[in-house]
C-alpha positions in Angstrom: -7.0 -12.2 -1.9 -7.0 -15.5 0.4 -7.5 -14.6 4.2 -3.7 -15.6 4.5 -2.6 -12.9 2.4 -1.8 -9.4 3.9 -3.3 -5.7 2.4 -0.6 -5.4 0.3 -1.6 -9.0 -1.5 1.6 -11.1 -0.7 1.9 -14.1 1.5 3.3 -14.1 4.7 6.3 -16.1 5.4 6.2 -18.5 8.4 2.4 -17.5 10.2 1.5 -21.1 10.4 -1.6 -20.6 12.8 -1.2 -22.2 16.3 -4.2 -21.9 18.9 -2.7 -19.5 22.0 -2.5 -21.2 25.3 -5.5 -19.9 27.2 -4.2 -20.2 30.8 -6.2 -18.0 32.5 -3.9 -15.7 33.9 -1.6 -15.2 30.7 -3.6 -12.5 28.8 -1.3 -12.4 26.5 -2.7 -14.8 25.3 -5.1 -12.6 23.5 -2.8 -9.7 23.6 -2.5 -9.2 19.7 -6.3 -8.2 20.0 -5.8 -5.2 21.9 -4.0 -1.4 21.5 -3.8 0.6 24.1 -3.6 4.6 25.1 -1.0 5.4 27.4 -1.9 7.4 30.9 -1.4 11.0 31.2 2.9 10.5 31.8 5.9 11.7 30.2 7.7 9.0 31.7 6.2 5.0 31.4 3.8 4.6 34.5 4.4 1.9 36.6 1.2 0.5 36.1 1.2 1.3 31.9 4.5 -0.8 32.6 2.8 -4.1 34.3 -0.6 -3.7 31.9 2.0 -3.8 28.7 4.3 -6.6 30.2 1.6 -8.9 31.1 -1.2 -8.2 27.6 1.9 -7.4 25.5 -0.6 -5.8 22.8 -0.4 -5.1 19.7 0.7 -1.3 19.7 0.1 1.7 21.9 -1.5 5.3 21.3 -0.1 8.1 21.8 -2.0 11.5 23.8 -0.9 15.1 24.3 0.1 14.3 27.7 2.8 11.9 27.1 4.9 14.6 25.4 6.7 17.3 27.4 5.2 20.5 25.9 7.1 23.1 27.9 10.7 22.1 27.3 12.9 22.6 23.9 12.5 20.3 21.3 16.0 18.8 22.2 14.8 17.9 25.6 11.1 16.8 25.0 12.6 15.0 22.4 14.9 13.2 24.2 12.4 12.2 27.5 10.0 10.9 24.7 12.5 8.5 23.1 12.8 7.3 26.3 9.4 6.6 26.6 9.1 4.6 24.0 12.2 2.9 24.4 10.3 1.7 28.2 7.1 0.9 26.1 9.5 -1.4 23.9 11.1 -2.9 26.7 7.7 -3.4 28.8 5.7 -4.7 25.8 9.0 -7.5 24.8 7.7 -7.4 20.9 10.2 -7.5 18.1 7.3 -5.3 16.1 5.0 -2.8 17.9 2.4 -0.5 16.7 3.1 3.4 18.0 0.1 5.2 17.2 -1.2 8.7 17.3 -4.3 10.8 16.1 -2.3 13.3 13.5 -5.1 15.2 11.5 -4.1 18.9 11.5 -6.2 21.6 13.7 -6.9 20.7 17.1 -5.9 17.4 16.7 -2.2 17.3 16.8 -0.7 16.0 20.1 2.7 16.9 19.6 4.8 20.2 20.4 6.7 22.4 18.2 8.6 22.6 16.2 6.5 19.4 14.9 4.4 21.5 12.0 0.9 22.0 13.3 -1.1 22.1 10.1 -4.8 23.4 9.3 -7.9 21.3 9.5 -7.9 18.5 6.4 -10.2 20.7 5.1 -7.9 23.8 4.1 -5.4 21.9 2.6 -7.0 19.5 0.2 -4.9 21.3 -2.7 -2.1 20.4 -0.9 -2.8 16.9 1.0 0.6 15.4 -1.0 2.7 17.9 0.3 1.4 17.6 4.3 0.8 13.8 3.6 4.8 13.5 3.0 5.5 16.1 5.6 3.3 14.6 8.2 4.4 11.3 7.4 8.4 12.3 7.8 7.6 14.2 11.2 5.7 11.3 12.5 8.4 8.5 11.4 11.3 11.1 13.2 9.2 10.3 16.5 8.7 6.5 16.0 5.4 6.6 14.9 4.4 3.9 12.2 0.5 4.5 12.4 -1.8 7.6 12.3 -5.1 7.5 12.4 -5.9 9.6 9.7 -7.3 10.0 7.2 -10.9 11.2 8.2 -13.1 9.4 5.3 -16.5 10.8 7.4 -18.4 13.7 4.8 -19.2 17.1 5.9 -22.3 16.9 5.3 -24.1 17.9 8.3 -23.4 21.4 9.5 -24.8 20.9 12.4 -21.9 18.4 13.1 -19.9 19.6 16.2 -17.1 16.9 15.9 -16.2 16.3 12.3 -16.9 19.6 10.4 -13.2 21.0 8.8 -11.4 17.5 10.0 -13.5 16.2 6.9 -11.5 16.9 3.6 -15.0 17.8 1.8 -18.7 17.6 1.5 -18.9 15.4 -1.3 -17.5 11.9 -1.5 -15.5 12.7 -4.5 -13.8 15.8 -2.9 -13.0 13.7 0.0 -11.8 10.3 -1.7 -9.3 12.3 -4.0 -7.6 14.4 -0.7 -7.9 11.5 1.1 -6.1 8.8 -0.7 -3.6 11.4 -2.3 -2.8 11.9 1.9 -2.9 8.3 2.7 -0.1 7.3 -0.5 1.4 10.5 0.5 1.6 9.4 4.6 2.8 6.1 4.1 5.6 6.8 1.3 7.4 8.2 4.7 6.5 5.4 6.7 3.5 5.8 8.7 0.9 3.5 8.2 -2.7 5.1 7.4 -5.9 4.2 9.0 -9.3 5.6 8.0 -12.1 6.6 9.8 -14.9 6.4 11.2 -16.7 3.4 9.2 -19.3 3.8 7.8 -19.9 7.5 9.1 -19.3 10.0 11.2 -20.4 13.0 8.9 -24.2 13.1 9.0 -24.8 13.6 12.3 -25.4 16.1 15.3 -23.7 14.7 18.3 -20.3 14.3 19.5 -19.2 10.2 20.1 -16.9 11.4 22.9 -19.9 12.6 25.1 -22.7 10.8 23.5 -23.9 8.3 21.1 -24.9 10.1 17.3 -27.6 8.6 15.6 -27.6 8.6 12.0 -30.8 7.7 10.0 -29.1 6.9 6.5 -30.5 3.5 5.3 -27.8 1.2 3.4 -28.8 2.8 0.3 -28.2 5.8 1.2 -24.8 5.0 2.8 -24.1 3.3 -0.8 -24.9 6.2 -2.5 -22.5 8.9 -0.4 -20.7 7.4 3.3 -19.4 4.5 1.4 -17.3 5.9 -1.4 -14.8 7.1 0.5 -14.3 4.1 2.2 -14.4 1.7 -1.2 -12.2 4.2 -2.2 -9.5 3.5 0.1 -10.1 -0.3 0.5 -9.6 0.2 -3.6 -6.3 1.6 -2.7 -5.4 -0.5 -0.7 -5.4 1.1 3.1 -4.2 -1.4 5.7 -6.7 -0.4 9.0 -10.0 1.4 8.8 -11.5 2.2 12.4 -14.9 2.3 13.1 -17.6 4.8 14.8 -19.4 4.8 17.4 -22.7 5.9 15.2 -26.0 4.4 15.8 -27.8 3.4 12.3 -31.1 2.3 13.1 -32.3 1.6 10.0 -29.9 -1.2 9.0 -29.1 -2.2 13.2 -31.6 -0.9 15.8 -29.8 -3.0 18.1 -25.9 -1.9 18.4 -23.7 1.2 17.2 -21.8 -0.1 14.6 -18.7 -0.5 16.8 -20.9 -3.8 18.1 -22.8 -4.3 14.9 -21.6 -7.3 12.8 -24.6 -6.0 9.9 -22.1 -3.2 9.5 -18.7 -4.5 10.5 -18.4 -7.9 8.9 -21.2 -7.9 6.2 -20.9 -4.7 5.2 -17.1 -3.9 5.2 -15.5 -7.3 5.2 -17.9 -8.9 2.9 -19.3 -6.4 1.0 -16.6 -3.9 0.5 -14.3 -6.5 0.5 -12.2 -5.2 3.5 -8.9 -7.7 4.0 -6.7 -5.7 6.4 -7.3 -4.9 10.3 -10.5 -3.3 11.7 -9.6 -1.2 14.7 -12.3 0.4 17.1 -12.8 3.4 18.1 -11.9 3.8 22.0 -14.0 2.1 23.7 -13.6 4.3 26.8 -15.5 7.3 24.5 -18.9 7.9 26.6 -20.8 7.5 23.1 -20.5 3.1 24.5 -18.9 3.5 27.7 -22.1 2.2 29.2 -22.1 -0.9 26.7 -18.7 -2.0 28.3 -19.2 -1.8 32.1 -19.3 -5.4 32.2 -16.4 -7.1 30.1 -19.0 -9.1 28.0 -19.4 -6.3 25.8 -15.6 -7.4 24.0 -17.3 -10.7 22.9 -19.7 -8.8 21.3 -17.4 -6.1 19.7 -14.9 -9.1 18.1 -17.7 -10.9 17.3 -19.3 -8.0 15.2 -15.5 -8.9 13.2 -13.1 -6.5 14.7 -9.5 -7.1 15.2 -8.5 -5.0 17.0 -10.3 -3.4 20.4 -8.5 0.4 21.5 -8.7 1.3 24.7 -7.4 4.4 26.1 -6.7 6.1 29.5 -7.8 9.3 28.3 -11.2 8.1 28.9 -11.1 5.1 30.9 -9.4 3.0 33.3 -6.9 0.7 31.2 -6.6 -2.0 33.8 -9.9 -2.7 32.9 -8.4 -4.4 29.6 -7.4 -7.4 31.9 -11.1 -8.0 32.5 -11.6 -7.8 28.6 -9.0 -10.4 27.8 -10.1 -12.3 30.2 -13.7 -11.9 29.0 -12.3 -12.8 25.4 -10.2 -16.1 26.5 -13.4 -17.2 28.0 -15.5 -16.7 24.7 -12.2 -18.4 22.4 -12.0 -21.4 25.3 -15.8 -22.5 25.3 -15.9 -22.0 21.4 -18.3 -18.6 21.9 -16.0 -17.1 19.3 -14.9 -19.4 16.4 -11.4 -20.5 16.2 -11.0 -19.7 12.8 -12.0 -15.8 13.3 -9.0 -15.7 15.6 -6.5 -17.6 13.0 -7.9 -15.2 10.4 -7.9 -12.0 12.0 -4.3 -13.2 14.0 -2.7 -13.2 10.4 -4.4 -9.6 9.7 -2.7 -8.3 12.6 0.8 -10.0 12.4 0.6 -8.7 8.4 -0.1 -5.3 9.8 2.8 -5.4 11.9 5.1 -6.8 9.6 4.2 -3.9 7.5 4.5 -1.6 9.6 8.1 0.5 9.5 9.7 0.3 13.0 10.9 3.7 12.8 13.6 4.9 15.4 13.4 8.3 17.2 15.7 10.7 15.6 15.1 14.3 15.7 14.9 16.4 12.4 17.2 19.0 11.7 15.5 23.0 12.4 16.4 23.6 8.8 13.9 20.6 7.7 11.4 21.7 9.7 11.1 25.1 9.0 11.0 23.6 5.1 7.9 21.7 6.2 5.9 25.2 7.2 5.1 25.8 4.1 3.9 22.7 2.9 0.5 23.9 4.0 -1.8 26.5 5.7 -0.9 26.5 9.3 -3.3 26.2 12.4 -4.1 29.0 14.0 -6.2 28.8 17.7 -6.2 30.6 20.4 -7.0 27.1 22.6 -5.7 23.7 21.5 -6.3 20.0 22.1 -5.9 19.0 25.7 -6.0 15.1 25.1 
């Protein structure tokens, strides 16, 4: 496939390439580059409202905390459609990405009646049936991207952050649940991205709070970490996200969020990636450090990423202003090569073309209660508070 041609292998119409203006106070300029969490609001925050005006991003992500969990689904339902409707209006995009972590167990973000189903894990038998009910629920709130599936391996019990999300231990067990999820997902229109390239499974610290270390050498990740992935590229997934995971042996340098060894040559050329590569938030604390100064984004595009996520859950998103400008800087004085941004401009605008702008509509109680037994349900005493 030529770098003009989306995931799904047909030309886009009318994407002649034209170099942004890079006046240095228009981010949006660079705005396509960049997805952004929402702050903790149920309502659009005056500031989420200037940030999204003035980068107009690519898409948004979606926390716990923008839903109203103590109200009827009528209500909650009703004050999130008008958040979105204010992201819309605020971001001025014919095409947006609304994104959300959707995985089952303790991370779901949304309130019932929305089905909260089991870690991946416990339902690989069944990963068609929650794929399609997932992907329905999702599309009925206006979501067009999860980030899911997890392609990381259990294989590290010791892991205190992947564990049950993974659908298996092996990367056959994982690649069948996976992609029969993912075709599942997107049949309801919800895009699918996997994660967390090329790795999270094999090790023993949590990315959130610290960076993991993994000690695989690439032929080890060729033999196991990688299948899943060549798996899904094979099938065609549009986004793949990647980790914050140290790998010394093949980078001593950078986590592969930064590391172009494992973002461009490994995935882009070697796998043969075509379709967007998002990062993982770059808030997390696992690289927090690596981005107090706003020189750290020429470094993470430069590794080949597309797009760069950052999320008020963990960080300050105004800080994205010094990131673009940080990035118009790098594309101006030829730092970053033109033709990276053409290339990976035409990744993103296929990504968005593909991706269903789904309207908020509210599913009917007898639906829902259908979609209960699609799958083993969660069951926790405590649930995710992002």
């Amino acid at each position: 496939m030529n770098e003009g041609e989306g995931v799904t292998g047909h030309a886009l119409p009318n994407l002649r390439y034209h170099a942004p203006s890079m006046a240095k106070s228009d981010i949006s300029a660079v705005g396509e580059h960049f997805i952004l969490g929402l702050r903790p609001t149920v309502t659009l925050h005056p500031l989420d409202r200037a940030l999204l005006a003035d980068l107009r991003p690519a898409g948004i992500v979606l926390f716990k905390s923008n839903f109203l969990h103590d109200q009827p689904y009528g209500v909650w339902a009703e004050a999130y459609r008008q958040l979105i409707a204010a992201v819309r209006a605020a971001v001025g995009r014919d095409r947006l990405l609304i994104g959300i972590d959707h995985e089952g167990g303790r991370v779901c973000r949304t309130p019932p009646p929305i089905t909260r189903f089991a870690y991946a894990a416990k339902w690989t038998a069944q990963a068609e049936a929650v794929g399609r009910t997932m992907g329905s629920e999702l599309a009925s709130l206006g979501v067009n991207l999860d980030f899911a599936p997890v392609l990381d391996i259990h294989s590290n019990p010791n892991n205190p952050v992947i564990g049950l999300r993974s659908f298996g231990t092996t990367a056959e067990a994982v690649s069948k649940a996976a992609l029969t999820f993912m075709t599942a997902l997107q049949a309801q229109g919800v895009l699918a991205c996997g994660k967390h390239f090329p790795g999270h499974g094999d090790t023993d610290k949590d990315s959130h709070h610290e960076l993991p270390v993994s000690r695989r050498d690439l032929d080890g990740l060729r033999q196991r970490e990688l299948k899943p992935f060549a798996a899904a590229i094979q099938a065609g997934v549009p986004m793949i996200m990647t980790s914050h995971v140290m790998l010394p042996e093949i980078d001593p340098e950078a986590p592969a969020t930064l590391s172009r060894r494992l973002i461009h040559d490994l995935l882009r050329v070697e796998l043969g990636f075509k379709g967007v590569i998002v990062s993982d938030d770059v808030g997390m604390h696992a690289v927090s450090r690596l981005f107090e100064e706003p020189s750290a984004t020429v470094r993470l595009f430069g590794a080949g990423t597309d797009l760069m996520m950052v999320c008020a859950h963990w960080t300050d998103t105004e800080r994205v202003r010094e990131f673009a400008a940080a990035l118009m800087s790098a594309l101006r004085e030829g730092r970053l090569a033109a033709d990276w941004d053409a290339q990976s401009r035409r990744r993103i605008r296929d990504l968005l073309a593909r991706a269903p702008q789904n309207p908020v509509a509210p599913l009917s109680e007898d639906l829902l209660a259908s979609h209960r037994t699609a799958g083993p349900l969660f069951q926790a005493e405590t649930v995710e508070t992002a």
